[in-house]
DODOBA-51246 format. One record per residue (C-alpha): residue number from 0; chain; x negated, y, z negated. Coordinates in pm, 1 decimal. Layout:
BEGIN
+-----+-------+----------+----------+----------+
!  nr ! kette !       c1 !       c2 !       c3 !
+-----+-------+----------+----------+----------+
! NUM !     A !        X !        Y !        Z !
...
+-----+-------+----------+----------+----------+
//
This chain:
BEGIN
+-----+-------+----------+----------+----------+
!  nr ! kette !       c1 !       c2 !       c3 !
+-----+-------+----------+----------+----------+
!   0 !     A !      0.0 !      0.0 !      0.0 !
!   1 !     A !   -152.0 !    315.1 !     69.5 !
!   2 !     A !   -171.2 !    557.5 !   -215.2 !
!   3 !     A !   -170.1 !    913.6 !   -203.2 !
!   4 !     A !   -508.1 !   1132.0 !   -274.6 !
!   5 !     A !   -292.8 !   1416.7 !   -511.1 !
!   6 !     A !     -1.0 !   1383.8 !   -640.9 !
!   7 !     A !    157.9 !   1667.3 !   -841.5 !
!   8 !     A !    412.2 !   1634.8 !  -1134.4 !
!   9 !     A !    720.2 !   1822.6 !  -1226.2 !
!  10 !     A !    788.5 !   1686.9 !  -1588.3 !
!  11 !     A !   1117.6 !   1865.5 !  -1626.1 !
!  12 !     A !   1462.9 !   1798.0 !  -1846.2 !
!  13 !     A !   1253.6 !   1814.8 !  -2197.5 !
!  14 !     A !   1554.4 !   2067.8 !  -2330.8 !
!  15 !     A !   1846.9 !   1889.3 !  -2186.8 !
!  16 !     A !   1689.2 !   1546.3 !  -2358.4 !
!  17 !     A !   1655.0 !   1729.8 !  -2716.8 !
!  18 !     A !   2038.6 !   1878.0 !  -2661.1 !
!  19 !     A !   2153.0 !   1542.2 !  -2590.3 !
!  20 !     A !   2029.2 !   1395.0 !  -2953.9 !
!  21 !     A !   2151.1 !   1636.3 !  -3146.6 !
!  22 !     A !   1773.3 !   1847.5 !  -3142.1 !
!  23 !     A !   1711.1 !   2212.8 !  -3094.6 !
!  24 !     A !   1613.9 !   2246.0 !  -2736.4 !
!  25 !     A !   1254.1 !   2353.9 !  -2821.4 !
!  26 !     A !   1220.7 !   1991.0 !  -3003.4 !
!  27 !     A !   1176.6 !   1792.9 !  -2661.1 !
!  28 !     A !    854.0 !   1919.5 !  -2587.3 !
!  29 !     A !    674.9 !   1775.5 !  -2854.4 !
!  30 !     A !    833.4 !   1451.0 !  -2699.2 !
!  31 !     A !    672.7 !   1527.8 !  -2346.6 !
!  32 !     A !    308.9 !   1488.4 !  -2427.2 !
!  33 !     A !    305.6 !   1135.6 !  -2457.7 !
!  34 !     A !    454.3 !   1049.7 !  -2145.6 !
!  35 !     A !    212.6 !   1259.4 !  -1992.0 !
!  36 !     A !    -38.8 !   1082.1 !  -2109.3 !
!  37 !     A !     96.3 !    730.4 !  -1979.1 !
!  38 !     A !    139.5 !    906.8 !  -1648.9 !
!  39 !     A !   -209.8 !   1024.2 !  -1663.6 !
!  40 !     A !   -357.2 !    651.5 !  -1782.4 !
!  41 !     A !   -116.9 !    515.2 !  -1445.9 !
!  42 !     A !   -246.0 !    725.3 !  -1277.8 !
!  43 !     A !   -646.9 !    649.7 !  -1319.4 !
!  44 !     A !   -610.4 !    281.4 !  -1331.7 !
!  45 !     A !   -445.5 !    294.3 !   -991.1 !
!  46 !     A !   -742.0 !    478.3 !   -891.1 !
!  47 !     A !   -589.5 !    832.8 !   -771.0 !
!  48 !     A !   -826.5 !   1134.9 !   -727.1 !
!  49 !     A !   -630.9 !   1415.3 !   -824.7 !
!  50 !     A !   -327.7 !   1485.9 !  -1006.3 !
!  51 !     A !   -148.0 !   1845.9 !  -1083.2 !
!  52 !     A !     90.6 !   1857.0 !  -1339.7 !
!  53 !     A !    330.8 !   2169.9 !  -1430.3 !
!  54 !     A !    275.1 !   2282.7 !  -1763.6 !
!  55 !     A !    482.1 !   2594.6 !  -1783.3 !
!  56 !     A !    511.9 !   2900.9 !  -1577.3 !
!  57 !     A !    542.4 !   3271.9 !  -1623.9 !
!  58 !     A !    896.3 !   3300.5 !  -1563.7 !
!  59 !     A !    919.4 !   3024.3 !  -1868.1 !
!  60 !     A !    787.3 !   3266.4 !  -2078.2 !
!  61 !     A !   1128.0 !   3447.0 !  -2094.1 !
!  62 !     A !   1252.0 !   3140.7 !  -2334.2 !
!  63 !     A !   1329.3 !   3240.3 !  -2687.4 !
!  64 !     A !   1011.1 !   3289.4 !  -2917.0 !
!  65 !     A !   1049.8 !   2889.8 !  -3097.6 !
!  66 !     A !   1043.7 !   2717.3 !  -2719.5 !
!  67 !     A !    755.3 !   2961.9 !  -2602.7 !
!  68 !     A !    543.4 !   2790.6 !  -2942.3 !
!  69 !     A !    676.2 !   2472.5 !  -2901.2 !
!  70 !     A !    601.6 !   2438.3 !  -2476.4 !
!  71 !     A !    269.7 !   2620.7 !  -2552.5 !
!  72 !     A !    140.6 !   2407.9 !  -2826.5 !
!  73 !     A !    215.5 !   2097.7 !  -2614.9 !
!  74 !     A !     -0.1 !   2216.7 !  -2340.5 !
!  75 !     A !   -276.3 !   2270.8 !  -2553.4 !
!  76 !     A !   -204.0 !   1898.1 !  -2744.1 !
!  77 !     A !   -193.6 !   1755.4 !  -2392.3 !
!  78 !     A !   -524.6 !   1918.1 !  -2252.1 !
!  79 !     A !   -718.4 !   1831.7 !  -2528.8 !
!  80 !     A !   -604.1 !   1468.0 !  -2557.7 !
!  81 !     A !   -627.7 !   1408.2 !  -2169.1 !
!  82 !     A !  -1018.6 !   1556.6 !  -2192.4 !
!  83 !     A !  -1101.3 !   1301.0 !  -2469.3 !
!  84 !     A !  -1009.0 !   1039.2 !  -2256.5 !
!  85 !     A !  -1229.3 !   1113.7 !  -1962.4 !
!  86 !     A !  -1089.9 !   1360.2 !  -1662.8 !
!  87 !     A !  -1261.5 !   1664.1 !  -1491.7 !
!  88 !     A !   -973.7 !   1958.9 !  -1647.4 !
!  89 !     A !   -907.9 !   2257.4 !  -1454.2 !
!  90 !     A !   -669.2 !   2469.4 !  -1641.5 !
!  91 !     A !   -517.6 !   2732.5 !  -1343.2 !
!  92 !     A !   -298.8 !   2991.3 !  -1457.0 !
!  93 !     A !   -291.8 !   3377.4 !  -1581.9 !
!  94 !     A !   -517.7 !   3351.2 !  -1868.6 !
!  95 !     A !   -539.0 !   3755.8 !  -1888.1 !
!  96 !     A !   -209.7 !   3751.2 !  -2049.6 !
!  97 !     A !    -99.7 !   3702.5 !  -2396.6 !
!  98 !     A !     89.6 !   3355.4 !  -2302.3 !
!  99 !     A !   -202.5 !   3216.6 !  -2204.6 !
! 100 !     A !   -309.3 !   2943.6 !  -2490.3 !
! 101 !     A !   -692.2 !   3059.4 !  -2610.1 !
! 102 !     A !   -783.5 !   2732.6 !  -2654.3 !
! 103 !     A !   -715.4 !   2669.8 !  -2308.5 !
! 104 !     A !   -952.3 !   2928.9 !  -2136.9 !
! 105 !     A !  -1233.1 !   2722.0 !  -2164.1 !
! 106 !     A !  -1102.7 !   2491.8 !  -1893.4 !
! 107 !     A !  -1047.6 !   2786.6 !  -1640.1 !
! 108 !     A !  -1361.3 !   2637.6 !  -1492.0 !
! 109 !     A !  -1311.6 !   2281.5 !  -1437.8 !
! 110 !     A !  -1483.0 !   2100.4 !  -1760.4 !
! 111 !     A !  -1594.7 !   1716.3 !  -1765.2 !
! 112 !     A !  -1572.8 !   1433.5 !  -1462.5 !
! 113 !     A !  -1347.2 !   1214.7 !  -1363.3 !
! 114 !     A !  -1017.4 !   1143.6 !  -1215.3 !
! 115 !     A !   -969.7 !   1593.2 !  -1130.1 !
! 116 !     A !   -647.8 !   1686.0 !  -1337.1 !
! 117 !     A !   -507.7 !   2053.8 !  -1251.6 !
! 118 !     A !   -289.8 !   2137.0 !  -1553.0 !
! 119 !     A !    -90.1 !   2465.1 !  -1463.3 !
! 120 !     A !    -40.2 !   2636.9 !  -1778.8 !
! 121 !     A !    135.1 !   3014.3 !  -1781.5 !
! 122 !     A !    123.9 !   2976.1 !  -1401.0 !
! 123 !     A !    330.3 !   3223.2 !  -1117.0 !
! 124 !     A !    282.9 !   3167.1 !   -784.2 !
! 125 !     A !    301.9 !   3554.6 !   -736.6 !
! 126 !     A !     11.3 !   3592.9 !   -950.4 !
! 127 !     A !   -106.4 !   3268.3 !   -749.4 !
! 128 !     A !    -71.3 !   3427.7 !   -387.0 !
! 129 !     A !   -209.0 !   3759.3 !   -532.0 !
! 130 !     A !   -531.4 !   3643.5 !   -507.2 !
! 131 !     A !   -533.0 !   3636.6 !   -124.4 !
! 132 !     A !   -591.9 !   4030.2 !   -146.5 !
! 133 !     A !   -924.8 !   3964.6 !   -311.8 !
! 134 !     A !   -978.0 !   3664.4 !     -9.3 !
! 135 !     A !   -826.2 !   3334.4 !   -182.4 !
! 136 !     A !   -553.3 !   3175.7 !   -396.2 !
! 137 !     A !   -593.4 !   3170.4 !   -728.9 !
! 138 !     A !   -553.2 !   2778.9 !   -720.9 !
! 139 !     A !   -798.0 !   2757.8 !   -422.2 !
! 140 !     A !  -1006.3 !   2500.9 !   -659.1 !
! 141 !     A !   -652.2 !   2256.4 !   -611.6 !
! 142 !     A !   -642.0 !   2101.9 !   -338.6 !
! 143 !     A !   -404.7 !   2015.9 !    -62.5 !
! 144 !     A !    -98.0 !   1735.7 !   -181.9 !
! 145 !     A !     -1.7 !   1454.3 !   -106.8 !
! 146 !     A !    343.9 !   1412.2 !   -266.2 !
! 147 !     A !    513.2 !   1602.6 !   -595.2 !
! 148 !     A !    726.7 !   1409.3 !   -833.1 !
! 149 !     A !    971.5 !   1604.5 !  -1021.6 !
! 150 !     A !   1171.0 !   1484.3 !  -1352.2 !
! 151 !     A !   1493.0 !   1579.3 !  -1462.5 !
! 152 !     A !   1692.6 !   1563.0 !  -1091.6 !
! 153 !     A !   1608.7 !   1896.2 !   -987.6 !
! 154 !     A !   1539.2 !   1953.6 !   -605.2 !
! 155 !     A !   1313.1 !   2192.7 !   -561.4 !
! 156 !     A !    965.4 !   2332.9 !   -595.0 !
! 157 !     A !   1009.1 !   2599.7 !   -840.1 !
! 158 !     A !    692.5 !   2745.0 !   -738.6 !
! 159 !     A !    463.6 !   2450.2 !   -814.5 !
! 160 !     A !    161.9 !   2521.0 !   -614.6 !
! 161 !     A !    334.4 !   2684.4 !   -257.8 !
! 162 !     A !     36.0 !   2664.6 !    -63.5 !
! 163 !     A !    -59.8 !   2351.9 !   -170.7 !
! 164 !     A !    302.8 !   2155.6 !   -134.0 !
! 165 !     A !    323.3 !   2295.3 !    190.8 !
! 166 !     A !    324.6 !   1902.3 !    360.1 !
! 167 !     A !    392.6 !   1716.5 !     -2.8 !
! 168 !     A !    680.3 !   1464.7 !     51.8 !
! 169 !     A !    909.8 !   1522.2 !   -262.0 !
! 170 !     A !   1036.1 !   1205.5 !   -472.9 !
! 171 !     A !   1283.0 !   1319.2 !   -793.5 !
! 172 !     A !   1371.8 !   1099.0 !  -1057.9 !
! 173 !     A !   1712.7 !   1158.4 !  -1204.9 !
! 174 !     A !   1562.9 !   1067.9 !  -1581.7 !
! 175 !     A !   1463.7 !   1295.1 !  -1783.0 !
! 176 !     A !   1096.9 !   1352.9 !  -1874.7 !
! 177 !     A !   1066.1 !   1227.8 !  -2201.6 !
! 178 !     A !   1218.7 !    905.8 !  -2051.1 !
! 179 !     A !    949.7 !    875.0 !  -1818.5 !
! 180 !     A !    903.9 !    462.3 !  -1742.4 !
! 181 !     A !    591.8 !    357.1 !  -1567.9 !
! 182 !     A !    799.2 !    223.4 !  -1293.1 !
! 183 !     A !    910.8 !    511.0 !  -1186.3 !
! 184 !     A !    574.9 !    649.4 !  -1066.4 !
! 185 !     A !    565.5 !    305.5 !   -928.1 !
! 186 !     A !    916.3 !    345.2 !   -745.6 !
! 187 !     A !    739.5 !    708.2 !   -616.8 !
! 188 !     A !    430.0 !    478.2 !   -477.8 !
! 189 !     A !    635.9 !    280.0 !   -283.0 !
! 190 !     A !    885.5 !    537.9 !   -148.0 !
! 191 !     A !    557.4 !    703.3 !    -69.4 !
! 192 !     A !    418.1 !    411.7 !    181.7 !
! 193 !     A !    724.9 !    414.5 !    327.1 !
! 194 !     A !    681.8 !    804.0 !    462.3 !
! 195 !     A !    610.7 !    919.4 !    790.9 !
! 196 !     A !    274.4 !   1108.8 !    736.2 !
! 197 !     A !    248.1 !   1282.5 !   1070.1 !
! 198 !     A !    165.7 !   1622.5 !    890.8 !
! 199 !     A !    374.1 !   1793.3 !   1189.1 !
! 200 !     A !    152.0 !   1642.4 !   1447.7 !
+-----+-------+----------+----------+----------+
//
């Protein structure tokens, strides 16, 4: 089966899950890291290069003050924990502003080796494309993928990595991310083999 080189993830639905047991909605987060780090194990034992994952954006930054803690001390749970275990981190995002985690601007290089995770953390893909007046994307160190997986049944991008995406086939599960299930990466895998990769050719 042939496996895509980058494959970006959408882990969305963490507030919906919380609502639905009875939790504040900033209580699913905490419940999103370790999924994320099964996905990110998956993900290195099936031997793929590159993974991007969405972290949180700009415009999630407009959440009340307990979810803007909660998503943000996730992020920074998640980094660390997926750098002990072995990956080359590059952290992309607007780390000139406030919402930008301080532990986190360390990684604004890319730090260690590895499978290459891009973990997009306070990201816009205004503040993205803005770099293009100074010659480049922001992201320009991410590169080109494969196919994005989003969580939670949404379909669409919501500005995970435009330029990038621009030729990603799209597979959504319907779960929720804290109900992530290793076979649904492996469902994504196959639906993946299965696409006609002519990149507009």
């Amino acid at each position: 089966m042939a496996l895509p080189t980058h494959i970006g993830f959408i882990p969305d639905g963490n507030r919906r899950w919380a609502v639905n047991r009875g939790m504040g909605k900033q209580d699913g987060y905490a419940f999103g890291i370790e999924p994320g780090l099964q996905l990110y194990e998956q993900c290195k034992a099936y031997g793929i290069q590159e993974v991007s994952v969405y972290g949180f954006t700009q415009d999630n930054v407009k959440r009340p003050a307990e979810q803007k803690h909660a998503f943000s001390q996730a992020c920074v749970h998640f980094a660390q924990e997926v750098m002990r275990r072995g990956c080359a981190l590059l952290v992309v995002g607007d780390e000139d502003s406030e919402q930008f985690p301080a532990e986190l601007r360390p990684f604004r290089q890319r730090q260690g080796s590895g499978i290459k995770v891009n973990f997009l953390v306070n990201y816009g893909w205004k503040w993205d494309l803005a770099g293009m007046r100074q010659g480049d994307i922001r992201s320009s160190d991410v590169s080109r993928l494969d196919m994005v997986v989003r969580w939670g049944g949404g379909r669409r991008l919501s500005g995970f990595l435009p330029v990038q995406s621009v030729y990603a086939d799209i597979y959504v599960v319907d779960d929720y991310w804290p109900d992530f299930k290793p076979e649904h990466l492996d469902q994504a895998l196959e639906w993946f083999s299965r696409q006609d990769r002519t990149l507009g050719g």
